[in-house]
N, C-alpha and C positions, 0 to 999 in steps of 0.2 A: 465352684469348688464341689466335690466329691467322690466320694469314699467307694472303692472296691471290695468286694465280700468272697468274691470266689472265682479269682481269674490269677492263673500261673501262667508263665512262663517258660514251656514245655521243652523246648528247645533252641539255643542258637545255634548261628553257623555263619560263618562269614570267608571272602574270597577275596584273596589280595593282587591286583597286578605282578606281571612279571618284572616291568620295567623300573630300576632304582632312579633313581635322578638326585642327586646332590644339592645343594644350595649353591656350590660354587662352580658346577657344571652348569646349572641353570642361568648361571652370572657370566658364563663364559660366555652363551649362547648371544650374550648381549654386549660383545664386545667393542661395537660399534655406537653402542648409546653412552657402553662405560667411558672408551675413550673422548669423546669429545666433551662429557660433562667431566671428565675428572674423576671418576668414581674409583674406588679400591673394591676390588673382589673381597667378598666376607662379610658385606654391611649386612644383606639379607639374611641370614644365620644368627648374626652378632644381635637385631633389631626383630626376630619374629625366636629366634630361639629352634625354629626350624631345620634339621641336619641335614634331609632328602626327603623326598614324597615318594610316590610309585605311580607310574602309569599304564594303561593298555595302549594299545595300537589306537589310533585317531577312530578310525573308521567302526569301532567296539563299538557298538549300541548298546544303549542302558539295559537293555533288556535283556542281553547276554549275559551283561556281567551282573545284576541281579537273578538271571536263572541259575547263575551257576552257585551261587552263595542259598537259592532254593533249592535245590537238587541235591547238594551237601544237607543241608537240613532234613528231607525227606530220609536220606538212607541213612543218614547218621543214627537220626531219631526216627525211624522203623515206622516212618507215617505213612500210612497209606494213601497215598493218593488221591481218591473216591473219597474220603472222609474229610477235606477239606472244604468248609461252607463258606468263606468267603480268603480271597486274596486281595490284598491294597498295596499298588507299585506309589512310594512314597518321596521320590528322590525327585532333586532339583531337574537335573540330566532325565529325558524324553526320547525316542525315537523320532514321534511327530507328535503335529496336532490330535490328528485323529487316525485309528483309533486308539484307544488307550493303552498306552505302553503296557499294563496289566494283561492284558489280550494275549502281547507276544512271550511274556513272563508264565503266561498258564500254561500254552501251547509247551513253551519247553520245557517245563515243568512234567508237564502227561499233568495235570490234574482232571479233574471230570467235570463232567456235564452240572451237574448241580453247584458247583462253586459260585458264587460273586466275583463279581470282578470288579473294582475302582482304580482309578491316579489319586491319591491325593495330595497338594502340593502346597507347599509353604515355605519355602525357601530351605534355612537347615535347621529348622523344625518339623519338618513330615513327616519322619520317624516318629515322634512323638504324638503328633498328631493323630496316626493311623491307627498304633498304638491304644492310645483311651476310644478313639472309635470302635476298634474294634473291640475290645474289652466293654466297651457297653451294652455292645451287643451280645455280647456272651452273657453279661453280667442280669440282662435283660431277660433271656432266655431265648432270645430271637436264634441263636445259633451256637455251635459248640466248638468251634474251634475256627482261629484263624490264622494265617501267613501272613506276615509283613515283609515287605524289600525292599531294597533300596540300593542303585547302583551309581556309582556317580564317576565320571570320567573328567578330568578336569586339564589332560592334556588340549583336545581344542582352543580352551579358553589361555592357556599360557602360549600356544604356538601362536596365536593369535596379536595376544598383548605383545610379543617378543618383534613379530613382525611391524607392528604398529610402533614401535619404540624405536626400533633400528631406524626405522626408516620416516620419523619425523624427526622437527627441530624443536622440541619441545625443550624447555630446558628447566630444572632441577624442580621447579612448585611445580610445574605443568605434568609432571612424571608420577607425582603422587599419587593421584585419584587411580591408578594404573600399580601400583605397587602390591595391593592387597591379592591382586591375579597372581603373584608369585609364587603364593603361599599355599596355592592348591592342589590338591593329591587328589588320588584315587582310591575306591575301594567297594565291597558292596557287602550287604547283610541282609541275613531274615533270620526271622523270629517266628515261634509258633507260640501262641497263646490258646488256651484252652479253661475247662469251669476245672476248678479242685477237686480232688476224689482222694479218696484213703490212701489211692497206691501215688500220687503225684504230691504229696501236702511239703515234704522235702524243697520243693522247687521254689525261685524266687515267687513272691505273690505281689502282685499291683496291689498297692494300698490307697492313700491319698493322693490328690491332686491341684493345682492350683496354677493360676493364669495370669498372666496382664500385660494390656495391649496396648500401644501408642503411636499409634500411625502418622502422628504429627513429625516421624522421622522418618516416612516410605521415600524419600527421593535419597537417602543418605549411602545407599546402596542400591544399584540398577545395574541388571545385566541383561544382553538380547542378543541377537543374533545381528552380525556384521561381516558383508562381504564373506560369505557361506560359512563363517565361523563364530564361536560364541564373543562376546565383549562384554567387560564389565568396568566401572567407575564408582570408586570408593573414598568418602573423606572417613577416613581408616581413627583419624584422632576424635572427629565428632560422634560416630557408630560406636566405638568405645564407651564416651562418658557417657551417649543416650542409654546404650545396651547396660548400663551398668545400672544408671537411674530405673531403667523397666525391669531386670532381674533384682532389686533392691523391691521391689513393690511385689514383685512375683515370692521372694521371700520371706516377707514378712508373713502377704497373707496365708502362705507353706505352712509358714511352723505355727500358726494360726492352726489348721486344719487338722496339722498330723501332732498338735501339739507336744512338738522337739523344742529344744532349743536348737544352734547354732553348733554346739558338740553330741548331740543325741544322733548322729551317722557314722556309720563307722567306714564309709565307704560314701566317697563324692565324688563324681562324673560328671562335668560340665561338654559341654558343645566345645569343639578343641580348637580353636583358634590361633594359638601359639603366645608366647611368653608371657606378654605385656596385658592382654586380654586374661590368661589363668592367674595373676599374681596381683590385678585390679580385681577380679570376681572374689580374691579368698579375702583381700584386704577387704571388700566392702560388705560381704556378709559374714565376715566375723567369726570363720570357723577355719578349724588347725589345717594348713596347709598338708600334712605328714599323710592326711585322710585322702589325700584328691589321687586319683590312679590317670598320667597323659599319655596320651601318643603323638603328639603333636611333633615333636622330637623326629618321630621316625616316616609318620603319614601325610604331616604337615595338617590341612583342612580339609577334609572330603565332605564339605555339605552336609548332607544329612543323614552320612553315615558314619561321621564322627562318631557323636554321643555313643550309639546304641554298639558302634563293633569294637570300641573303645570299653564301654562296659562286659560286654563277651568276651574281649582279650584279659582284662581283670579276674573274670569269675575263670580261662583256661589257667591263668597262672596261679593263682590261690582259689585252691576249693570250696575253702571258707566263706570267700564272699556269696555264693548264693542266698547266703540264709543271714548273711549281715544285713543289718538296718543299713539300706544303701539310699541316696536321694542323685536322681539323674537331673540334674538341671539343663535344661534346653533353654537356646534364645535362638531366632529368625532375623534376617534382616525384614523392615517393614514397618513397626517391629513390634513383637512380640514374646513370649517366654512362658514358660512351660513348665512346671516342676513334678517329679512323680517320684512321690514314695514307695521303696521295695519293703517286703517283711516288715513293717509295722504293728 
């Protein structure tokens, strides 16, 4: 656990696919799995609460689509380029092993010769992660301003499951571990963080922070590469109550730290999963639903750029929230959880 003194958040900016995709276009696509198990078009909507996601084109590398969500943040927010000390590419979605997806995120950026460059990854936690990294380093003095992105494309891993589905004889439990692929969007973000000064004290400011981790549940979500595409297998009901039990311990020791209660936020952003997963999170930490701001609705799951373009779509629609007591709650599969205090 701890406390931030003098790190804001200077600017976001975030970049959305062109591509809509429906829950029941998506349902269509799998006519051949619906037909022979008997399925009615509309379960997925009805059971994730999810209306459409968005996607790019297949072949988008993460790197594009978080350059493009950097390059809106440079000229929106009037940063120069050259002034940037480090950048961290944060997102699930990679171009390759080596070199680090940050590499091709700098280049198109234009940033300079002196910047940092890292990946850091943690499933749909990185944002969060890179986040309090980098804010330490601020906070440290090691360096004065950082970039975070995060792009996440989640078309391969649905084109993928869709073809794997059609085209076995799996039948109705067999299909499950495969269901949570549905629920995946697209999207990407960055963030500039920097130390506070007179002229920036206005902006949100990292305050508190708190953690907790239990790996006793790393096989309960897995995803890799299959037959040149991504794949993933999910028990979607176990990841729930574990995710619930490790965000239950991540909050306790929160309001521990930033000593709130449970209604001391005026603004809650959870990691967006969809329905079942935000109405088990508000149920188990015991604060007002009315507080929480989703996109899940519209983006469906974009990894680990839920949280953070989910919180920057709140702070474009009401101005207010900058400077409200806001607490982002993150969880990872793995698994792990992450909570950070705004304005405290």
């Amino acid at each position: 656990m701890m406390s931030f003194k003098q790190v804001v958040v200077e600017k976001m900016a975030y970049s959305l696919p062109p591509h809509i995709v429906s829950s029941k276009e998506l349902e269509g696509t799998l006519a051949p799995l619906y037909q022979r198990l008997n399925l009615q078009i509309g379960r997925l909507e009805l059971m994730t609460g999810i209306e459409e996601r968005r996607f790019w084109d297949s072949h988008q590398q993460a790197s594009q689509s978080s350059a493009e969500a950097g390059i809106k943040l440079l000229k929106e927010g009037e940063i120069d380029p050259n002034k940037v000390d480090l950048l961290i590419h944060s997102a699930v979605c990679r171009d390759r092993l080596e070199p680090a997806t940050a590499s091709y995120v700098h280049n198109l950026m234009g940033l300079g010769q002196n910047t940092q460059i890292l990946d850091v990854s943690n499933a749909c936690l990185g944002f969060l992660n890179a986040l309090i990294l980098g804010g330490s380093m601020i906070e440290q003095g090691m360096i004065d301003r950082a970039i975070i992105v995060a792009g996440e494309n989640g078309k391969p891993l649905v084109d993928e499951t869709v073809r794997l589905l059609n085209e076995s004889k799996f039948d109705r439990k067999q299909i499950k571990p495969f269901f949570a692929n549905l629920t995946i969007g697209g999207g990407a973000v960055a963030w500039s963080i920097c130390r506070e000064n007179k002229t920036n004290s206005c902006l949100p400011r990292l305050s508190q922070f708190a953690s907790s981790t239990d790996t006793s549940h790393n096989k309960l979500c897995e995803g890799d590469q299959s037959m040149g595409g991504m794949l993933m297998q999910t028990d979607s009901e176990e990841l729930l109550h574990a995710g619930i039990r490790v965000a239950t311990h991540a909050w306790n020791k929160f309001l521990q730290v930033t000593k709130w209660n449970p209604q001391s936020p005026q603004l809650i952003v959870t990691h967006q999963v969809g329905k079942a997963h935000q109405q088990e999170i508000e149920k188990a930490l015991g604060y007002d639903s009315r507080k929480s701001f989703n996109t899940y609705k519209s983006l469906g799951n974009c990894g680990s750029v839920s949280l953070p373009i989910t919180y920057t779509l709140a702070c474009e629609q009401n101005k207010d929230f900058p400077q409200m007591k806001s607490a982002l709650l993150g969880i990872g599969s793995g698994l792990s959880s992450l909570m950070l205090a705004l304005n405290n």
